[in-house]
C-alpha positions in Angstrom: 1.1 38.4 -58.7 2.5 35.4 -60.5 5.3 35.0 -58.3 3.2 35.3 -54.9 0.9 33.0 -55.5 4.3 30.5 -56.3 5.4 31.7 -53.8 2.2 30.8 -51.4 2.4 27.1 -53.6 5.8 26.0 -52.6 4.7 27.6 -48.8 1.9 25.1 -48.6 3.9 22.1 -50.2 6.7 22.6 -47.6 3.9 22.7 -44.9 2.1 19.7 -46.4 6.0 17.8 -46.4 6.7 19.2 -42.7 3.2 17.8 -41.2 4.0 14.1 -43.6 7.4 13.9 -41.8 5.9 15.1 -38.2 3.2 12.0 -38.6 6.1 9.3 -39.5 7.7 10.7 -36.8 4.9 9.8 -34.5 3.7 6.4 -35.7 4.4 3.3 -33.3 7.1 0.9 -34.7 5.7 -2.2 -35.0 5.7 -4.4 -32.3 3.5 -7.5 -32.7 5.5 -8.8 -36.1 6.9 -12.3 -35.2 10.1 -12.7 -36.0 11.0 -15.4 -38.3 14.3 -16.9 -40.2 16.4 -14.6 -42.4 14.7 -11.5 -40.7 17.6 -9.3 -40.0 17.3 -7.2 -37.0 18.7 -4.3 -35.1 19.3 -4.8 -31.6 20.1 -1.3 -29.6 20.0 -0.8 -25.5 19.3 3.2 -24.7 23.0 4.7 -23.1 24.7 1.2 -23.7 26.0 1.4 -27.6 28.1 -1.1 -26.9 25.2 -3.4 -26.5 24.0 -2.8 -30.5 24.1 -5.9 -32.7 23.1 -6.3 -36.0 22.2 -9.6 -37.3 20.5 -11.9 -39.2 18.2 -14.7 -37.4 19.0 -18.1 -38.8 16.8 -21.2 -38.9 17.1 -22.2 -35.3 16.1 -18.4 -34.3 19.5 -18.5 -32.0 20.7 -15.4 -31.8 24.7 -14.4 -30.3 24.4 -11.3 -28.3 26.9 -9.9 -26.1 26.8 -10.9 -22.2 23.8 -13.0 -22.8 25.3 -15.7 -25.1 22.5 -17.7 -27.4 18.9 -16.3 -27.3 16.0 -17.4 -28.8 14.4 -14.7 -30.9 12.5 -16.7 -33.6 8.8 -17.3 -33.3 8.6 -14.2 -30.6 6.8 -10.7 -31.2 9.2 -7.9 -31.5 7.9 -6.8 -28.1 8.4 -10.5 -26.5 12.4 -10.3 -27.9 12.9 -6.9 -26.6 11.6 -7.9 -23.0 13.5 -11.6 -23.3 16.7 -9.5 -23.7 15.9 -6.7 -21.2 14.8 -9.5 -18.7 18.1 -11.4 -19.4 20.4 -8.3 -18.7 18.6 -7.5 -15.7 18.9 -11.1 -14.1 23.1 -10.5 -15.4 23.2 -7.0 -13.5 24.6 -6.0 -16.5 22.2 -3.3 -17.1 19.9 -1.3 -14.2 17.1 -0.3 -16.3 17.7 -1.7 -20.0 15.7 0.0 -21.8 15.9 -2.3 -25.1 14.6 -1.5 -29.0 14.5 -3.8 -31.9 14.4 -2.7 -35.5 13.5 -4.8 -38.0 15.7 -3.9 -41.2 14.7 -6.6 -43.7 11.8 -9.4 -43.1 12.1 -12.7 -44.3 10.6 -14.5 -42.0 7.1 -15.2 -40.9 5.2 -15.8 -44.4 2.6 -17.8 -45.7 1.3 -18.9 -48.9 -1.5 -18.4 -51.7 -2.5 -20.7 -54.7 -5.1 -21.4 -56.8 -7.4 -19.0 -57.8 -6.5 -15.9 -56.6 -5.9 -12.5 -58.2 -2.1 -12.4 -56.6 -1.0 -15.7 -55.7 2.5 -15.6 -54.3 4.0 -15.7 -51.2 3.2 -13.1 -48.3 4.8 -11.8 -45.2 3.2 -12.5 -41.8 3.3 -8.5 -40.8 1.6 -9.0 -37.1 1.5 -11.9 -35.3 -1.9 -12.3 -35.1 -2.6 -12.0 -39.2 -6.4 -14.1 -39.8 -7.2 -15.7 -42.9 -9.5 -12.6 -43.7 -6.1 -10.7 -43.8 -4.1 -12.4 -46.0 -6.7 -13.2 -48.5 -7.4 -9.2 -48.8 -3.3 -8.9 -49.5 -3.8 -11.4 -52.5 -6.7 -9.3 -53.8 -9.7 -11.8 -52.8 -10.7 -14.4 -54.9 -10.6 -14.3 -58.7 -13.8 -14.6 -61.1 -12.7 -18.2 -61.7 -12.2 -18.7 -57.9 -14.5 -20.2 -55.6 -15.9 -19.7 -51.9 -14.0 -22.6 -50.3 -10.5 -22.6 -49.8 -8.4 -24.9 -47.7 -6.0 -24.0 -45.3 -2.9 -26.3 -44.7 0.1 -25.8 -42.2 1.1 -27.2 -38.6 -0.2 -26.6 -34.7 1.4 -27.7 -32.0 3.6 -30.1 -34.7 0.9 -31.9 -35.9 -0.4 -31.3 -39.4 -3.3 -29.2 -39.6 -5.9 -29.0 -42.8 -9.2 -26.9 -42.5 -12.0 -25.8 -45.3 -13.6 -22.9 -45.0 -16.5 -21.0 -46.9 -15.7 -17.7 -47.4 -18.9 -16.9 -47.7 -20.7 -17.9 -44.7 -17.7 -16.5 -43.2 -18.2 -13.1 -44.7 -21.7 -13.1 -44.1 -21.8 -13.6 -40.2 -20.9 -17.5 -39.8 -18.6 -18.3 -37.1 -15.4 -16.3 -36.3 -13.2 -18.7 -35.8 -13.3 -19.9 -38.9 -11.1 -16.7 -39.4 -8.4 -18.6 -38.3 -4.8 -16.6 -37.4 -2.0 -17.8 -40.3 0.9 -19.1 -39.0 4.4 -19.3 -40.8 4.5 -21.9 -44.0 0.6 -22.3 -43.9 -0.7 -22.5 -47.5 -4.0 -21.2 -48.6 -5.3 -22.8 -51.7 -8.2 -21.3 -53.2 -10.5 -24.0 -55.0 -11.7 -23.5 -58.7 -15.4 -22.4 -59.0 -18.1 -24.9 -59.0 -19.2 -25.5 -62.9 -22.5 -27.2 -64.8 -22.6 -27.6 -68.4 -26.0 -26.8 -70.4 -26.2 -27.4 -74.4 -28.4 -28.4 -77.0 -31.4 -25.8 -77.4 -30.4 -22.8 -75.5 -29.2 -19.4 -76.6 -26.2 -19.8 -74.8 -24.9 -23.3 -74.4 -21.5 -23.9 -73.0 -20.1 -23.4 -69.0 -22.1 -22.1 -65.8 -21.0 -21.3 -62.4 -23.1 -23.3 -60.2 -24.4 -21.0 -57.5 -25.8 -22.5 -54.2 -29.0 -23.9 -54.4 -29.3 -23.6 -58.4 -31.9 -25.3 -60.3 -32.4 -26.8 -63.6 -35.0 -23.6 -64.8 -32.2 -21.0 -63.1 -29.5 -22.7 -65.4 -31.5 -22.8 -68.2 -32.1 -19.1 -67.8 -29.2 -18.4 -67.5 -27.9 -19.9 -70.4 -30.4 -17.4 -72.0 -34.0 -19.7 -72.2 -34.6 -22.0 -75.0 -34.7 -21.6 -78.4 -37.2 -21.0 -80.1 -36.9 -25.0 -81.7 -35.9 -25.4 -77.5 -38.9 -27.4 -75.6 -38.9 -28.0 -71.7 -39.9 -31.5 -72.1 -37.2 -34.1 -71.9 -34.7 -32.2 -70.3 -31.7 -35.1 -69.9 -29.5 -34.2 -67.0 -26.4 -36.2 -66.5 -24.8 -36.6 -63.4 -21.6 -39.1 -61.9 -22.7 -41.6 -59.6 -20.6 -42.1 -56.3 -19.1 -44.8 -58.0 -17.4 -42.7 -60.9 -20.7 -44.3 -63.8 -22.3 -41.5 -65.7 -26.1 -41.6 -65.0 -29.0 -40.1 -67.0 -31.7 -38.9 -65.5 -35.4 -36.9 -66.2 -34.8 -33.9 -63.9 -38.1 -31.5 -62.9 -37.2 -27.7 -63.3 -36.6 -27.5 -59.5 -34.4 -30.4 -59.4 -31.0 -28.9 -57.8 -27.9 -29.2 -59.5 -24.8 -30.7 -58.5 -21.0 -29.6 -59.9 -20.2 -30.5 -62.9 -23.9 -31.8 -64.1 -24.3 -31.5 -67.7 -27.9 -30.3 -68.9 -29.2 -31.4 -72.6 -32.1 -29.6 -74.0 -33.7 -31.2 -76.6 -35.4 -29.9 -79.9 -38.9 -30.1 -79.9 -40.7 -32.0 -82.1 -43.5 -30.1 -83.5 
């Protein structure tokens, strides 16, 4: 009994290895990756072996392939290089119907960058050609619990030098889609450090907040915990840098908003 119902085991194991192969089998190479410097490539033309060439693309994306001479393969799709090449042995007559493939063996091209507060900063390949911002942040694990919603995004279009901020959260949350801009190769994503207020004196918890949009002086000092029970509402002190750089005290109400990096001072009450 023990050794039939191995037996039925290692039957559905080899069926569950059988259907794993059958569906690698069947998934689409991928087309849309654009390829970049120091990719290295396989280059094969169905019935015409003597057309394979493997190689690495260098910076200038030139490539040396037989009949054709130089091509340009860097900064196309692998679809657009496949039909470049099938196009140019077709204009030769070298081929009637190339029917051409190209593998990619190694990528090293097409990557972009992450810093600042991230959970994985590091530098990430450019999979598909049309990779948003929404992409790559996911691949870096989001934003980390010291990270804040805006980011800025740095690179080149059209070889002009290209900077734009964006809030992740109105993004998220149904702002416009074209802030989900498409990466680019050597764009850098830095993520900015969350927004901070300081609260001491008379609180339960004095020390550092994260300033949430729209906070007030009564959310902070909530949380921070409420007062003390020596704590006293009256003569709250609330300091806050001028535009010109001076430190400035002012008598906030509860429902003043806070800016970054205001530092709230609860007094001790008197009686």
């Amino acid at each position: 009994m023990m050794i039939r119902s191995l037996l039925r085991l290692l039957a559905c194991l080899a069926l569950i290895a059988s259907f794993g192969a059958t569906q690698a089998q069947q998934r689409p190479p991928v087309t849309d990756y654009v390829l970049g410097a120091g990719d290295v490539i396989k280059i094969t033309v169905f019935q015409s072996p003597e057309l394979t060439l493997d190689t690495r693309i260098p910076e200038t994306g030139v490539v040396s392939y037989p009949l054709l001479g130089q091509v340009t393969l860097g900064g196309l799709t692998v679809s657009a290089a496949e039909k470049r090449i099938a196009d140019g042995l077709l204009a030769g007559r070298f081929v009637k119907q190339p029917q051409v493939s190209i593998l990619v063996t190694s990528q090293r091209g097409s990557q972009a960058t992450v810093l600042g507060y991230a959970v994985r900063q590091g530098r990430y390949p450019l999979e598909v050609s049309n990779t948003k911002l929404s992409d790559l942040i996911a691949a870096a694990g989001g934003v980390s619990a010291e990270g804040s919603e805006m980011l800025t995004v740095v690179g080149t279009r059209g070889g002009q030098p290209f900077r734009k901020v964006v809030d992740l959260r109105t993004l998220f949350r149904g702002g416009n889609p074209a802030d989900d801009i498409v990466i680019q190769h050597n764009d850098v994503i830095y993520i900015e450090r969350m927004p901070q207020i300081y609260v001491y004196g008379e609180v339960q918890r004095p020390g550092v907040l994260r300033l949430e949009r729209g906070m007030t002086v009564l959310q902070a000092l909530a949380a921070s915990g409420g007062l003390t029970l020596r704590g006293t509402q009256r003569g709250i002190k609330l300091h806050r840098r001028g535009s010109d750089g001076a430190m400035q005290e002012l008598a906030p109400g509860l429902q003043e908003a806070l800016q970054q990096d205001d530092v709230i001072y609860v007094r001790e009450s008197l009686f």
